[in-house]
C-alpha positions in Angstrom: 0.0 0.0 0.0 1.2 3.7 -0.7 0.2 6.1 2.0 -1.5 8.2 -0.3 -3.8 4.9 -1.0 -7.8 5.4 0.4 -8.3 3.3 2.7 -12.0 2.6 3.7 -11.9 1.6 7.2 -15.3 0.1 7.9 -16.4 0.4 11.7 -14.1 2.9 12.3 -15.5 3.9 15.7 -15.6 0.4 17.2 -12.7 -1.6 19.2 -11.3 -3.2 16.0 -11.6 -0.3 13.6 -10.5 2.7 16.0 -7.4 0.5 16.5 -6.7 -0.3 13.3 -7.5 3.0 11.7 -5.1 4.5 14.6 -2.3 2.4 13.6 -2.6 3.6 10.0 -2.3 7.0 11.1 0.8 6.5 13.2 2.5 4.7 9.9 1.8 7.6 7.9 -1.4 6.7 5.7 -3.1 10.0 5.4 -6.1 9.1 3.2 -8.6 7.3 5.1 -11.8 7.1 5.2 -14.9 6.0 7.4 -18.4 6.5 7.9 -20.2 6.2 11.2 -23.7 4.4 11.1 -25.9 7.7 11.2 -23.8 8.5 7.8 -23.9 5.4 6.5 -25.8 1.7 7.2 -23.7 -0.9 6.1 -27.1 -3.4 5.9 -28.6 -0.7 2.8 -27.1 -1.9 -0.2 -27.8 0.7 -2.6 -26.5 3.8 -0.4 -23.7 1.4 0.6 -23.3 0.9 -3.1 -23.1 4.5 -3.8 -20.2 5.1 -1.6 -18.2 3.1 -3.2 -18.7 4.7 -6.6 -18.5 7.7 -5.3 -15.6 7.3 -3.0 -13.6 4.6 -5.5 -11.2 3.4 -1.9 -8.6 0.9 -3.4 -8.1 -1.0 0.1 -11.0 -2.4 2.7 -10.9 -2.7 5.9 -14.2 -4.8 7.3 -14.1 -4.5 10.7 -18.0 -3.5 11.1 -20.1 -6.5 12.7 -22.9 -6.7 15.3 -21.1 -7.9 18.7 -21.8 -9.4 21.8 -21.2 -10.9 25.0 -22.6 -14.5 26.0 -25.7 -13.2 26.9 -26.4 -10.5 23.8 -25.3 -13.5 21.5 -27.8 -15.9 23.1 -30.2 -13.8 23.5 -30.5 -11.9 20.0 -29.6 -14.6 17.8 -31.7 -13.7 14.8 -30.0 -10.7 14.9 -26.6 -11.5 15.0 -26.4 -13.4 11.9 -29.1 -11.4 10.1 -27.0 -7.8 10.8 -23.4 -9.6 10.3 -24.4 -11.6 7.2 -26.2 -8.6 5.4 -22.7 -6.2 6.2 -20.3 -8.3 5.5 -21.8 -9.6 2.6 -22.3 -6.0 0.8 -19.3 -4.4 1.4 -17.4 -7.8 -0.3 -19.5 -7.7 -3.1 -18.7 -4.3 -3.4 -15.4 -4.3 -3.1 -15.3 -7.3 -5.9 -17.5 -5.2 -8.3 -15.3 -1.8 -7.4 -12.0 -3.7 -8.3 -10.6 -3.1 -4.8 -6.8 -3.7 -5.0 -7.1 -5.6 -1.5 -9.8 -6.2 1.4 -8.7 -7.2 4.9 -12.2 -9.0 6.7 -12.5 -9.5 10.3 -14.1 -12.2 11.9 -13.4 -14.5 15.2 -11.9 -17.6 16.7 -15.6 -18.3 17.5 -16.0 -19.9 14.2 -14.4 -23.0 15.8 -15.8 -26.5 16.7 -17.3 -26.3 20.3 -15.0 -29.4 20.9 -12.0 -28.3 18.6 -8.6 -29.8 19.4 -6.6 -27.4 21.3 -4.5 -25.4 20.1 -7.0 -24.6 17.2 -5.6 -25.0 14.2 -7.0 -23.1 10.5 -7.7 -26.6 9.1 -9.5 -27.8 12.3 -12.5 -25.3 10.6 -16.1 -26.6 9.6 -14.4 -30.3 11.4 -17.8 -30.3 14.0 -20.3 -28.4 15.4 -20.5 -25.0 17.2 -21.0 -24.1 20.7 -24.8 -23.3 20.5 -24.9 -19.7 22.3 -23.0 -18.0 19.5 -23.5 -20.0 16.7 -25.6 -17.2 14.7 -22.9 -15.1 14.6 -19.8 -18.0 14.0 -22.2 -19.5 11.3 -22.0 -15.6 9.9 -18.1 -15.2 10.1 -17.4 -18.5 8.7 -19.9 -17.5 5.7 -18.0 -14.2 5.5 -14.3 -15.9 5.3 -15.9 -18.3 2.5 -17.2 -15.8 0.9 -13.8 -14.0 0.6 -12.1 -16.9 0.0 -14.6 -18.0 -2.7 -14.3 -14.4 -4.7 -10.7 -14.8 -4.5 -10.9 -18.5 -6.4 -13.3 -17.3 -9.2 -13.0 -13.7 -9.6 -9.0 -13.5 -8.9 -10.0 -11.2 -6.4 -7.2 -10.2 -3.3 -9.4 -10.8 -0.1 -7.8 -12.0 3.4 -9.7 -13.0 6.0 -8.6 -12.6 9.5 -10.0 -14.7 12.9 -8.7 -12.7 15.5 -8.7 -13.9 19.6 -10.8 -12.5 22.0 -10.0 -8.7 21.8 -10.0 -5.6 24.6 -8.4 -2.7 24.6 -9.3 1.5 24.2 -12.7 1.9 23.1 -14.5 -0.9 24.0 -17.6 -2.0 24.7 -18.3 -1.4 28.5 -22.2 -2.3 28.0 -23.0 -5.1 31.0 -25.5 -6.4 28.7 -23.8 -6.5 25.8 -20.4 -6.6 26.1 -17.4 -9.2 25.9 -15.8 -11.0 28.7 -13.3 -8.6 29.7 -14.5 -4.9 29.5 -17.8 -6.2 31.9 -15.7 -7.4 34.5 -13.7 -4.5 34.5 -16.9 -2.5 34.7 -18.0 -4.6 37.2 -15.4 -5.0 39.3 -14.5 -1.1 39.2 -18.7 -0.2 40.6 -18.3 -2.9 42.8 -15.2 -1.2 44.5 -16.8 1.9 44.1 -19.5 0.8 46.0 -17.6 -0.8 48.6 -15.7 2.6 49.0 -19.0 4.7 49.3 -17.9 6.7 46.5 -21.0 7.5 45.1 -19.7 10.5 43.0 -17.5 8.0 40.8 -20.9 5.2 40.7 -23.3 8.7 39.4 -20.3 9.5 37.1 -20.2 6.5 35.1 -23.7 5.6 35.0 -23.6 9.2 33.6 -21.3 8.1 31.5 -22.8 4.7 30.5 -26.2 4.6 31.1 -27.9 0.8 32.6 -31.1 0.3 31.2 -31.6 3.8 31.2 -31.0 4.5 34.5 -28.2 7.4 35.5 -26.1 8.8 38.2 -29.0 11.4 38.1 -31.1 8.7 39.6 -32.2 7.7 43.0 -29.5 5.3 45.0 -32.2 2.5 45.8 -33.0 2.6 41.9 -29.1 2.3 41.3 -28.7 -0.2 43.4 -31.5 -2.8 41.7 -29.6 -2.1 38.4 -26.1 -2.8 39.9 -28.0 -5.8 41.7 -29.5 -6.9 38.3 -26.2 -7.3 36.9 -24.8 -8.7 40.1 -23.1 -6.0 41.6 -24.4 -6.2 45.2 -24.3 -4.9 49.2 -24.5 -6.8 51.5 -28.4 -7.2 53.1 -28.1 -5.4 55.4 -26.1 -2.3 53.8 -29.1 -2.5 51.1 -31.2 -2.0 54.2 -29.7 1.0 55.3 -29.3 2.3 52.2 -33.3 1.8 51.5 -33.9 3.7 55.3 -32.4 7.1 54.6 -34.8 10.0 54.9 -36.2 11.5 51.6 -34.5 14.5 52.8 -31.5 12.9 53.2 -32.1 11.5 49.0 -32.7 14.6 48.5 -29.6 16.1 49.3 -27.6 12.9 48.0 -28.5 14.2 44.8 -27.0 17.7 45.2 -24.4 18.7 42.8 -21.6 17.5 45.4 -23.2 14.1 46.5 -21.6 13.8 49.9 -20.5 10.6 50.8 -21.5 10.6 54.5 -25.2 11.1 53.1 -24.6 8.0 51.5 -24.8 5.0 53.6 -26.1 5.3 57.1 -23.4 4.9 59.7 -20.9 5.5 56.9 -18.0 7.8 57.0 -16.1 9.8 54.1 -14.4 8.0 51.8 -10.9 7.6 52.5 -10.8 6.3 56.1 -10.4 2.8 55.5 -14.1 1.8 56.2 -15.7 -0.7 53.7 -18.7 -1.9 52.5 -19.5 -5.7 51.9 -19.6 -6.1 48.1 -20.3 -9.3 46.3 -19.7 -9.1 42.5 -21.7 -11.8 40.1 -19.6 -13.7 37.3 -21.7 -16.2 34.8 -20.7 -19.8 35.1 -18.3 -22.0 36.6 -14.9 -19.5 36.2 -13.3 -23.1 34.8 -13.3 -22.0 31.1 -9.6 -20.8 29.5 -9.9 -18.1 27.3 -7.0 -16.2 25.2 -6.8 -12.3 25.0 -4.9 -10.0 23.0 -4.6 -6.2 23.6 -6.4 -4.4 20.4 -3.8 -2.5 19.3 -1.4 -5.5 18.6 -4.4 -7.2 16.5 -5.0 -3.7 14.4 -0.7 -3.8 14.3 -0.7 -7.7 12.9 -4.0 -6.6 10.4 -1.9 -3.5 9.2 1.2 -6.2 8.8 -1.0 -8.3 6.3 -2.4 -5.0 4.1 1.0 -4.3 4.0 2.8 -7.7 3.1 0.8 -10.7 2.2 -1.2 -11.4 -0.7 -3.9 -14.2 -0.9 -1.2 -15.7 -3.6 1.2 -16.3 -0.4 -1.3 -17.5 1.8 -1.5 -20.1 -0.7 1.7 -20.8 -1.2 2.5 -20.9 2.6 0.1 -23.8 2.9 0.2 -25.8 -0.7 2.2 -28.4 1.3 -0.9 -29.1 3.9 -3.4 -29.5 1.4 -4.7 -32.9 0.9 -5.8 -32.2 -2.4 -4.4 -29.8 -4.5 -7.3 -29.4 -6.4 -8.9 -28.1 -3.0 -8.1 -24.8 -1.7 -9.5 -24.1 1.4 -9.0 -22.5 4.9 -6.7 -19.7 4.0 -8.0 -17.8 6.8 -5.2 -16.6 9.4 -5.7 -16.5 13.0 -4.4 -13.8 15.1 -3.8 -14.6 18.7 -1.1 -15.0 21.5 -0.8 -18.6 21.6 -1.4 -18.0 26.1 -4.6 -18.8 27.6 -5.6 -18.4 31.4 -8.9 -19.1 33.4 -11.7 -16.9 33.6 -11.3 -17.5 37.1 -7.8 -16.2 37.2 -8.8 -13.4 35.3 -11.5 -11.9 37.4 -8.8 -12.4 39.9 -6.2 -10.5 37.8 -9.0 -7.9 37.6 -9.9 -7.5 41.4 -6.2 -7.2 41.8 -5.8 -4.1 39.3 -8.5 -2.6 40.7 -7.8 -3.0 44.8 -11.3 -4.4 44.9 -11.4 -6.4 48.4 -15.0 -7.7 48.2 -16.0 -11.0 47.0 -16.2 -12.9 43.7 -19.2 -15.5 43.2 -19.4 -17.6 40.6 -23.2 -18.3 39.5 -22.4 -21.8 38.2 -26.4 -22.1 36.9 -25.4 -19.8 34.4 -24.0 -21.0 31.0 -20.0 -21.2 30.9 -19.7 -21.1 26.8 -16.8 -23.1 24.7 -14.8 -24.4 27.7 -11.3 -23.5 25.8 -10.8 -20.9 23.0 -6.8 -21.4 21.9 -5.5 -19.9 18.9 -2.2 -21.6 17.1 -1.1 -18.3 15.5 1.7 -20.6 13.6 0.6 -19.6 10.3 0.6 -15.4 10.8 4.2 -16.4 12.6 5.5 -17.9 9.8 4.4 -15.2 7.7 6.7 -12.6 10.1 4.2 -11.2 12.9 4.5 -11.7 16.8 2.6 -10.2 19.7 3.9 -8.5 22.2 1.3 -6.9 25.1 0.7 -10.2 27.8 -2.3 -9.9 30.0 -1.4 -8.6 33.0 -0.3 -5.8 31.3 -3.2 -5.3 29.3 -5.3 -5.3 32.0 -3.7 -2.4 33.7 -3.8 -0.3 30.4 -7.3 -1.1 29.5 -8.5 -0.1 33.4 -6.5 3.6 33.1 -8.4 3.8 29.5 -11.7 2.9 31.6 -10.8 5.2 34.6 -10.1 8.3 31.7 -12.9 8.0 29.6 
């Protein structure tokens, strides 16, 4: 790519795109381009059609896609592949029919067998089936790679297609019903010691920030409190009791523009002299379950890496010796990922740590754990020169002081 290339960066605002449209920056690509959903919907072919025409980019970036938690996934299934299959499917068209020089599309390591052999392999794809609470949305990224992949065989087209880990990192989605693994625990976690501290300014600021159902720091506490408890972030009974006593005037002046903390609790002091409050923080499932992260701005670093230096043409070339057939050319997805794994156990632990949260973690083992290991072998995107860098436990440190400043 030149840097005076356009670039159409699709999602731009999201985890994946912001990252990756941020790297491009900071390498010197000046002419990109991205539209946000109010300027453009990505499910209208026709307007979607029109920017293309208009606009003439010569790389793609698909990074767009309805995501989700465990819950959002299960619960909006029709949804999730409906949204993800109608995107994904007209921007590659229209890339194909706009003679885009090269198209980068992002999907995820969900597309796996919900039993795949661990590490999981490229070849390992399509081998059983899925783990049933996200199977909409893997059924719509595996459709979206063949797709790619397809185009490539008969139209000598220059798609890749990407399967990246699971992903955190500045600008994600902090949304408890909504969002990913990672980002709700740190939410979580961070109200939860909040609430333990009394500091009631910092809860009102980020509900403020991110409202729950609708409900706001401009709210009254006992209503905060049932949304934090919805999405298990709890006191103890008897705090909640306390909390549900106070005077109206004493609500009442809770909800001044300074929000004193003594007002907050009765019997509590001002935050800061050591006193605490019993918190209990919810986590679905057993906590057994491994899962693999990598920080967002390494995936956007290895995407940028592929624009740059492979072609679908080495890709093939990389793998001609694994095919079993040479008349069948298939899997030439890459996956991104660390090749580490650790316990979602461990990691709400890592979390509590990073935040200084002393209350307790329960595991609500009727809930659903998900695919009980998620391993990427990133041999292939090795062997074509990319490594990652960021581990965990630093990650989780950088994405809480994102959290904390925005």
């Amino acid at each position: 790519m030149k840097y005076s290339d356009k670039i159409y960066v699709a999602g731009h605002l999201g985890l994946v795109g912001s990252a990756i449209w941020k790297n491009l920056q900071s390498k010197g690509y000046t002419n990109l381009i991205g539209r946000s959903i109010d300027e453009l919907d990505l499910m209208d072919q026709s307007a979607l059609g029109e920017f293309f025409k208009q606009e003439k980019p010569d790389y793609v970036i698909l990074a767009a896609a309805k995501v989700g938690g465990i819950m959002a996934n299960n619960t909006y299934r029709g949804q999730f592949i409906y949204e993800n299959l109608q995107i994904q499917n007209n921007i590659i068209h229209q890339a194909y029919l706009n003679q885009v020089k090269k198209l980068l599309f992002l999907g995820s390591t969900c597309i796996y067998p919900r039993d795949c052999p661990q590490p999981m392999k490229e070849e390992y794809l399509l081998t059983s089936p899925l783990e049933f609470t996200n199977e909409p949305y893997a059924i719509a990224k595996i459709a979206g790679l063949k797709l790619c992949e397809s185009y490539n065989l008969q139209y000598g087209t220059n798609f890749l297609a990407v399967m990246p880990t699971n992903l955190y990192g500045p600008n994600d989605n902090f949304d408890l019903e909504k969002s990913h693994v990672l980002p709700a625990l740190i939410r979580k976690i961070h109200l939860g010691h909040c609430l333990e501290e009394n500091d009631w300014p910092a809860i009102r600021k980020d509900l403020n920030k991110r409202p729950i159902e609708g409900i706001t720091g401009n709210h009254e506490e006992t209503e905060i409190l049932e949304i934090l408890s919805k999405y298990g972030i709890q006191l103890s009974k008897s705090e909640k009791c306390h909390c549900e006593e106070r005077s109206d005037a004493a609500k009442r002046e809770a909800r001044s523009e300074i929000y004193p903390a003594s007002l907050s609790l009765r019997g509590a002091e001002r935050r800061g002299n050591g006193i605490r409050h019993p918190v209990t923080v919810e986590i679905w499932g057993t906590g057994a379950p491994f899962r693999e992260f990598l920080w967002s701005e390494e995936m956007a670093d290895a995407c940028v890496f592929l624009m740059e230096n492979v072609d679908f043409k080495d890709i093939i070339r990389h793998q001609a010796s694994g095919i079993r057939h040479q008349s069948e050319i298939r899997n030439t997805h890459i996956n991104i990922g660390t090749g580490k794994e650790i316990t979602i156990k461990k990691l709400a632990q890592l979390v509590k740590e990073t935040i200084d949260f002393k209350g307790s973690l329960y595991f609500n083992t009727s809930k659903p754990d998900g695919t009980l290991r998620k391993l990427t072998d990133p041999s292939k995107l090795h062997n074509l020169g990319w490594h990652h860098q960021i581990d965990i436990e630093e990650g989780i440190g950088k994405l809480y002081d994102w959290y904390v400043k925005n």
